[in-house]
C-alpha positions as CSV (number, residue, x, y, z in Angstrom):
1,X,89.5,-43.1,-58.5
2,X,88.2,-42.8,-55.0
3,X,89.6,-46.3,-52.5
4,X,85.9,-46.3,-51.2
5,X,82.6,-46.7,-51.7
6,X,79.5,-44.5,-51.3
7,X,78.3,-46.8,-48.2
8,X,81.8,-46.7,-46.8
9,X,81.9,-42.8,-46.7
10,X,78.6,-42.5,-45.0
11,X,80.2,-45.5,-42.3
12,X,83.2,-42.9,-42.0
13,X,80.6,-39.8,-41.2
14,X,79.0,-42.0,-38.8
15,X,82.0,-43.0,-36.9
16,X,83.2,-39.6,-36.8
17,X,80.1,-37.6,-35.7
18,X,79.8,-40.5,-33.0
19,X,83.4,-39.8,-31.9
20,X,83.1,-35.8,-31.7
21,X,79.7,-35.8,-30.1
22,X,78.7,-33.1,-28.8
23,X,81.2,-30.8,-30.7
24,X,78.8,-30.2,-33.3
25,X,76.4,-27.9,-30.8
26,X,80.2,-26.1,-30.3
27,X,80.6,-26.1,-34.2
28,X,77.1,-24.7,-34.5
29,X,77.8,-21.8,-32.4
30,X,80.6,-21.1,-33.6
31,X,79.0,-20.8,-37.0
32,X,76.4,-18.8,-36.1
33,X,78.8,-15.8,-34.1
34,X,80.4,-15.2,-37.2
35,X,77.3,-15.5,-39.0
36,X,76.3,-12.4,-37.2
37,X,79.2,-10.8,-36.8
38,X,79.5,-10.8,-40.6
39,X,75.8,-9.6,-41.1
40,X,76.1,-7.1,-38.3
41,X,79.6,-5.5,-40.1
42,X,82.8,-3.9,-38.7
43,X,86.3,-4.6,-38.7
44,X,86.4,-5.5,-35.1
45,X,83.7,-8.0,-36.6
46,X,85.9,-9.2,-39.0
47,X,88.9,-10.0,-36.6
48,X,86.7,-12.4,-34.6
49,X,85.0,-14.0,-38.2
50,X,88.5,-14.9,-39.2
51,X,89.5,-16.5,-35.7
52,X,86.4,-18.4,-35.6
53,X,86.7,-19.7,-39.7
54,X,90.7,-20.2,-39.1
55,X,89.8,-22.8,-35.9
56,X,87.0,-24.4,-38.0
57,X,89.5,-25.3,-41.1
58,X,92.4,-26.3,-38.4
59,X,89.8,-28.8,-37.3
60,X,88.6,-30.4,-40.1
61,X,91.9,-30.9,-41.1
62,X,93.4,-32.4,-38.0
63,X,90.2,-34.3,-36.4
64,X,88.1,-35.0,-39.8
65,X,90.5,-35.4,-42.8
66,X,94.0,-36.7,-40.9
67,X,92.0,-38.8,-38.3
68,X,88.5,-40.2,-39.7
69,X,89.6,-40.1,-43.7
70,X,93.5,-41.4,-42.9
71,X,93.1,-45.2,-43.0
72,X,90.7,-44.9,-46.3
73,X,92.9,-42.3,-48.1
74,X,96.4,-42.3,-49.3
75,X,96.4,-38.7,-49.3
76,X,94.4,-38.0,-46.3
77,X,98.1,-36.5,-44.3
78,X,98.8,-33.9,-47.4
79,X,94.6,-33.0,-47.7
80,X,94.5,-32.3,-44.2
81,X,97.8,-30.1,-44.4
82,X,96.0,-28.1,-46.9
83,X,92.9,-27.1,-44.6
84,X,95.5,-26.4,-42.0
85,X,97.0,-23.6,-44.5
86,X,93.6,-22.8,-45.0
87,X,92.6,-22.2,-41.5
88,X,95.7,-20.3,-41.0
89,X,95.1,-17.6,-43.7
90,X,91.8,-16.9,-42.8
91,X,93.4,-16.3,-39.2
92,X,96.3,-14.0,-40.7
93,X,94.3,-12.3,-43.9
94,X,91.1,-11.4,-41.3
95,X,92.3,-11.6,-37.7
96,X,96.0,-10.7,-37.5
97,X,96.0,-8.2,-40.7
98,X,92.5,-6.9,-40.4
99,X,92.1,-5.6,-43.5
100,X,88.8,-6.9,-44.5
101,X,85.7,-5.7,-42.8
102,X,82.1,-7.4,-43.0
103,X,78.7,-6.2,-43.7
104,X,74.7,-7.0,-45.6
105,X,76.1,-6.1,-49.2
106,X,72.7,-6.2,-50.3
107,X,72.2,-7.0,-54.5
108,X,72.7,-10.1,-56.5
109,X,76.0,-10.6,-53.4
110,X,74.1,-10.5,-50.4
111,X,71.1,-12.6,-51.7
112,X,73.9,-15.6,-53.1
113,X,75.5,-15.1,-49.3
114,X,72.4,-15.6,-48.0
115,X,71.5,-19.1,-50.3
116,X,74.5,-20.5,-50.0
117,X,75.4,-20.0,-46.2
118,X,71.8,-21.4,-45.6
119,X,71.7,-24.2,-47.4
120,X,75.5,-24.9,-45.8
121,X,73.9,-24.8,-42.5
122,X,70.7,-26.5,-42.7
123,X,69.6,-27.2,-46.6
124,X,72.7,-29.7,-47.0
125,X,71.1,-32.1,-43.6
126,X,67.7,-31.6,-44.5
127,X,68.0,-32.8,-47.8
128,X,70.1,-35.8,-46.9
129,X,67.7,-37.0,-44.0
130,X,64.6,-36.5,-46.1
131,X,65.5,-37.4,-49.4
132,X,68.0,-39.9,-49.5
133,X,67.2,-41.0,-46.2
134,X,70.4,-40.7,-44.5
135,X,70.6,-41.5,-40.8
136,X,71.1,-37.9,-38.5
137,X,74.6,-39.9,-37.5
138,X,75.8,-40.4,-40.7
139,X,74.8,-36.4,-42.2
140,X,77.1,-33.5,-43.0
141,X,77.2,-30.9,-40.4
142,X,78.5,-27.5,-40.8
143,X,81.4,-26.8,-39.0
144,X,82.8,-30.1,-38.4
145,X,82.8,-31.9,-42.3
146,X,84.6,-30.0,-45.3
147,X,81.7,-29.8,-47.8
148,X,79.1,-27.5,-45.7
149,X,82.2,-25.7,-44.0
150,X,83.5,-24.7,-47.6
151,X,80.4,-23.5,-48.8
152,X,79.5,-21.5,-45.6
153,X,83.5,-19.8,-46.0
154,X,82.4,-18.9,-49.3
155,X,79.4,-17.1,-48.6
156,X,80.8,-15.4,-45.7
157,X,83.7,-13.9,-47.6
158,X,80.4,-12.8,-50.0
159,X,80.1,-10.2,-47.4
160,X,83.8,-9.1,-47.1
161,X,84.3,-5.4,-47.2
162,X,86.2,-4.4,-49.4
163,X,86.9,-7.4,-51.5
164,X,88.7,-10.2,-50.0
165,X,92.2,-11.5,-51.4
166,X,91.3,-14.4,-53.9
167,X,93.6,-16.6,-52.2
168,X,91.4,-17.0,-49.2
169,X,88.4,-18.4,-51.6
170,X,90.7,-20.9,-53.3
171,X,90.6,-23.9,-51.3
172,X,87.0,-23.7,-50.7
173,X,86.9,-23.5,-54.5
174,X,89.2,-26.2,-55.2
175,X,87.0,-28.1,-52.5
176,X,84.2,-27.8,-54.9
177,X,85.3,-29.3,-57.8
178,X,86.5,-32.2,-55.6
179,X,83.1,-32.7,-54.3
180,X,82.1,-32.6,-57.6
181,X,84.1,-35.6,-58.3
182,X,82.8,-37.1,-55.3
183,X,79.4,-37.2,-56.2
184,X,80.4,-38.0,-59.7
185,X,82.6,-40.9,-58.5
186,X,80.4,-42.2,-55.6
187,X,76.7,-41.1,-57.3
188,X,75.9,-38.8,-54.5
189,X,73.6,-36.6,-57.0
190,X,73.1,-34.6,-53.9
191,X,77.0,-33.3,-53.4
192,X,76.4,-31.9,-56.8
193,X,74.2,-29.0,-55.0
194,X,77.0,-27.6,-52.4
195,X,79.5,-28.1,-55.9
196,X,77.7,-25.7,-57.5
197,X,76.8,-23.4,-55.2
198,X,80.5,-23.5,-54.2
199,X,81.4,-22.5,-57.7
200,X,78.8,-20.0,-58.3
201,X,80.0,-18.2,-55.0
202,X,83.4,-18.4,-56.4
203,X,83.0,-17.0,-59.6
204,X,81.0,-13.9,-58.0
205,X,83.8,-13.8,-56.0
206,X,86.4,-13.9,-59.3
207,X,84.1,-11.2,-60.5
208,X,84.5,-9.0,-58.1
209,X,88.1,-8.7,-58.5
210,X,87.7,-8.6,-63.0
211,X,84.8,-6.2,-63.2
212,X,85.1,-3.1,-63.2
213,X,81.8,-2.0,-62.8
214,X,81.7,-4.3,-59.4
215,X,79.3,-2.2,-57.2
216,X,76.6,-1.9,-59.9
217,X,76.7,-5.3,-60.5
218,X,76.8,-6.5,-56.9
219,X,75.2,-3.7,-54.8
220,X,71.1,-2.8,-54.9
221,X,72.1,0.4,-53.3
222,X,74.2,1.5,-55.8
């Protein structure tokens, strides 16, 4: 059971965006780089996608999770440990290592990439300021909150060539099934769309290590 209310997580959004103002423009950027770099393909691309993912995770977990969620969460100092860890994989698996390139899969990948990275980086905000009628202060901004980041990781390791290590899309995975239990909990409907989104990236991405017949299945050029 979740130690606060719907209202007081949107209060705790608000607060925070206020504080890191105008980081979310730097957030943005950095979001969109990799973005291209992952579209556009190479390892050399790959090496700055990981750097720029890695610092993303760190942040979350330091500024987000173990400064604005602390005081309202009990377990707010191990949570943000484990987007540290995340944010340091991503920086050894693609940046140090190199062993994952990046490139427009095309097929049933490529067009799930594409859905879920968009709605990550605009869908999610949209839908909250027009629908439910959230304040712009108080919305979830890629980059800088864990829900959009997770689903935008997700999609970009979508485009990892060849497959990425499983491990990397853990966390983001495990991050969806808690935001399912945050909508659940709190009756955010909305969260429920990044959840499963988030899921369906993962299990494309679980498929891609079980199936053997992985380019037909995830490739239009094939």
């Amino acid at each position: 059971m979740l130690p606060f209310a719907a209202e007081t997580l949107l209060s705790i959004f608000g607060q925070y965006n206020r504080g890191i103002w105008p980081l979310h423009g730097v957030a943005a950027l950095m979001v969109l780089v990799a973005l291209a770099l992952a579209l556009v393909g190479g390892r050399g691309a790959g090496r700055v996608v990981g750097l720029l993912l890695g610092v993303l995770w760190v942040w979350i977990g330091v500024a987000f999770i173990g400064g604005a969620l602390a005081e309202f969460h009990f377990w707010a100092s191990r949570l943000a440990g484990v987007f540290v860890a995340q944010g340091l994989m991503l920086v050894f698996a693609l940046t140090l290592l190199a062993r994952h390139g990046f490139g427009w899969p095309g097929g049933l990948a490529g067009t799930v990439a594409v859905l879920v990275m968009a709605y990550a980086m605009v869908g999610h905000v949209l839908l909250e300021v027009l629908l439910l009628g959230t304040p712009w202060a108080q919305a979830q901004y890629v980059g800088v909150v864990p829900g959009p980041t997770m689903l935008f990781t997700l999609g970009i390791l979508l485009l990892a060539q060849p497959r990425p290590a499983l491990i990397l899309a853990i966390i983001p995975f495990l991050w969806a099934l808690v935001t399912a239990y945050i909508a659940w909990e709190l009756g955010l409907w909305l969260e429920y769309v990044p959840a499963a989104l988030g899921v369906i990236a993962f299990v494309l991405l679980l498929v891609r290590w079980l199936y053997p017949g992985e380019r037909r299945l995830f490739r239009s050029d094939a």
